[in-house]
C-alpha positions as CSV (number, residue, x, y, z in Angstrom):
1,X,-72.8,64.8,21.7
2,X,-76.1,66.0,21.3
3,X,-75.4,68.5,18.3
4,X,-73.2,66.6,16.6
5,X,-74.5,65.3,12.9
6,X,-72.0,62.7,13.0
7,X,-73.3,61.0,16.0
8,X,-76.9,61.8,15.1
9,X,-76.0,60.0,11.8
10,X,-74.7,56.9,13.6
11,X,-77.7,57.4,16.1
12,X,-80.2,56.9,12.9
13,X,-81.3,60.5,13.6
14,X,-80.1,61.7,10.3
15,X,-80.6,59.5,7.2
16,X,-77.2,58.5,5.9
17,X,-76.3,55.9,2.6
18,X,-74.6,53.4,4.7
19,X,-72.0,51.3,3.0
20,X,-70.6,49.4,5.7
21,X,-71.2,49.2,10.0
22,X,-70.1,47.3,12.7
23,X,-69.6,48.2,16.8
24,X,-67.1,50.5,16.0
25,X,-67.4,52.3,12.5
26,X,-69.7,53.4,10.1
27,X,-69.1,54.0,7.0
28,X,-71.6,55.8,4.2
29,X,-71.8,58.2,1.3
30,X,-70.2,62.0,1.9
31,X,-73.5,63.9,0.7
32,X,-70.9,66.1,-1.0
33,X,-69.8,63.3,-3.3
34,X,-66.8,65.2,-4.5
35,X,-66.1,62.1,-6.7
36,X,-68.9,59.2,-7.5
37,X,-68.6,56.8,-4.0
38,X,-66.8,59.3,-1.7
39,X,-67.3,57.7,1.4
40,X,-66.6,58.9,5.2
41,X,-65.5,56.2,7.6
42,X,-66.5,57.5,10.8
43,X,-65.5,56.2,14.7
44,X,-68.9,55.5,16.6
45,X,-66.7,56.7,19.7
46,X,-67.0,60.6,19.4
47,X,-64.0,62.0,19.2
48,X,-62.5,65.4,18.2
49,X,-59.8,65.0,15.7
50,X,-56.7,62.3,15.6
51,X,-55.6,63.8,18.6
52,X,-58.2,61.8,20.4
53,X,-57.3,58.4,19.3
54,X,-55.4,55.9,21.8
55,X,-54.4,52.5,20.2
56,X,-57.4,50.4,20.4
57,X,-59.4,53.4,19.0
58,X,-56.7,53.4,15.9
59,X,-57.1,50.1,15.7
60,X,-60.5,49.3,15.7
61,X,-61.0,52.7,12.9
62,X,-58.2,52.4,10.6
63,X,-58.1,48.2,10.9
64,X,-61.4,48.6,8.9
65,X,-60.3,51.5,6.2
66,X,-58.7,48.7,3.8
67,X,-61.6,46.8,3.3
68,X,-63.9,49.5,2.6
69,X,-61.3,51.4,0.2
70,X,-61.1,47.8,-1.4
71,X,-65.0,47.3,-1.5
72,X,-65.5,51.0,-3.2
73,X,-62.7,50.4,-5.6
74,X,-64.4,47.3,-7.0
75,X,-67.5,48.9,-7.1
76,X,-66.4,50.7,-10.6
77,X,-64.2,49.4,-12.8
78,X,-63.3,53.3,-14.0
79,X,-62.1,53.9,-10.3
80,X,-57.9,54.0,-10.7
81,X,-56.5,55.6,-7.7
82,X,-57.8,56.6,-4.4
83,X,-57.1,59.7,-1.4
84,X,-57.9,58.6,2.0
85,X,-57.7,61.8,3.9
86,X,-58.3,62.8,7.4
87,X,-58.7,66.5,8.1
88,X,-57.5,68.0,11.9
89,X,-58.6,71.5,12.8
90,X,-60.3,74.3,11.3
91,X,-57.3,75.7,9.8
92,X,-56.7,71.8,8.2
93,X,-60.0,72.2,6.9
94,X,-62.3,70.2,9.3
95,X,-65.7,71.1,9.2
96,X,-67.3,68.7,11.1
97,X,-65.3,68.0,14.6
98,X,-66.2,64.5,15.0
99,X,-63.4,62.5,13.5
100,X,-64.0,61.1,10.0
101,X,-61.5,59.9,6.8
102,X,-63.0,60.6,3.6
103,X,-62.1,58.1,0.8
104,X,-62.4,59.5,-2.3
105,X,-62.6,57.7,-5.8
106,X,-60.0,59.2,-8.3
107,X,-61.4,58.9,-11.6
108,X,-59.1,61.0,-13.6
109,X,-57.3,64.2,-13.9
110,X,-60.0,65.9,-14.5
111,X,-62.6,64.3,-12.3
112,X,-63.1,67.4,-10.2
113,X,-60.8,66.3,-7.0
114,X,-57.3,68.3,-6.7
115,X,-55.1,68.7,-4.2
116,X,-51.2,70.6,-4.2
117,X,-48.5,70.1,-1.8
118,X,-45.9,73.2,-1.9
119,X,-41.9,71.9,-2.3
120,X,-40.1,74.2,0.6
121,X,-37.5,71.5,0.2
122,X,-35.0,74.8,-0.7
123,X,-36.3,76.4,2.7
124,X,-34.4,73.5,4.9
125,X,-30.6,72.7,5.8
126,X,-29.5,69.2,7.6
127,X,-29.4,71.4,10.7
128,X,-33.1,72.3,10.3
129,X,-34.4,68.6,9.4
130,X,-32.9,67.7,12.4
131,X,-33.7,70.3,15.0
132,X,-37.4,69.3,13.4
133,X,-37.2,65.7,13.8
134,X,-35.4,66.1,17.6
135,X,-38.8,68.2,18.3
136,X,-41.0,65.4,17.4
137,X,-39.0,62.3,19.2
138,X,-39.3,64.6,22.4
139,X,-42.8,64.6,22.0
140,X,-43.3,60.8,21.4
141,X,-45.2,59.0,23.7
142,X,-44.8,55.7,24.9
């Protein structure tokens, strides 16, 4: 896509601080650095969001996350944890709609990176969960 910094990035239109390429990924620095080696892992393939993805697409993208979550986590001896997360949709906080997992260093506590997950456990009987999870099996593909 022509106006898409992701794929002008993987182009070598934009200047990026590569950590790691191959055919089908590139990975390099989130200009953001919301922690010290926050990293985006980015499909060469453009694609939207995770709806995009068929299996060899997975594959080849997430196949490739370990190594460089492993590679960053080395890099720093101070580095104890790590989020990996992938972002789908405006309202999910996606800014840029070229798919892209950000791995980001967890230093401490207090190293600037939060995130909060609200418990509606109280919210949901059995009949609920399961009216939920028959939803999503009727929606599986094969």
């Amino acid at each position: 896509m022509s106006d898409c910094v992701f794929c002008k990035i993987i182009d070598g239109e934009i200047p990026s601080y590569t950590i790691y390429e191959d055919e089908y990924v590139k990975a390099f620095l989130d200009i953001s650095q919301a922690t010290p080696g926050h990293t985006l892992v980015v499909p060469k393939k453009h694609v939207a969001n995770i709806y995009e993805y068929d299996e060899k697409l997975a594959e080849q993208v997430f196949s490739r996350i370990p190594k460089i979550a492993r590679a960053i986590q080395k890099s720093a001896p101070d580095i104890l944890g790590m989020n990996i997360v992938n972002n789908n949709g405006e309202l999910a906080y996606q800014s840029v709609f070229h798919s892209h997992f950000h791995l980001i260093p967890r230093y401490s506590e207090n190293d600037g990176f939060s995130m909060s997950f609200q418990d509606n456990s109280d919210k949901y009987n059995e009949e609920a969960f399961e009216q939920i999870k028959a939803n999503i099996i009727s929606s599986l593909e094969e």
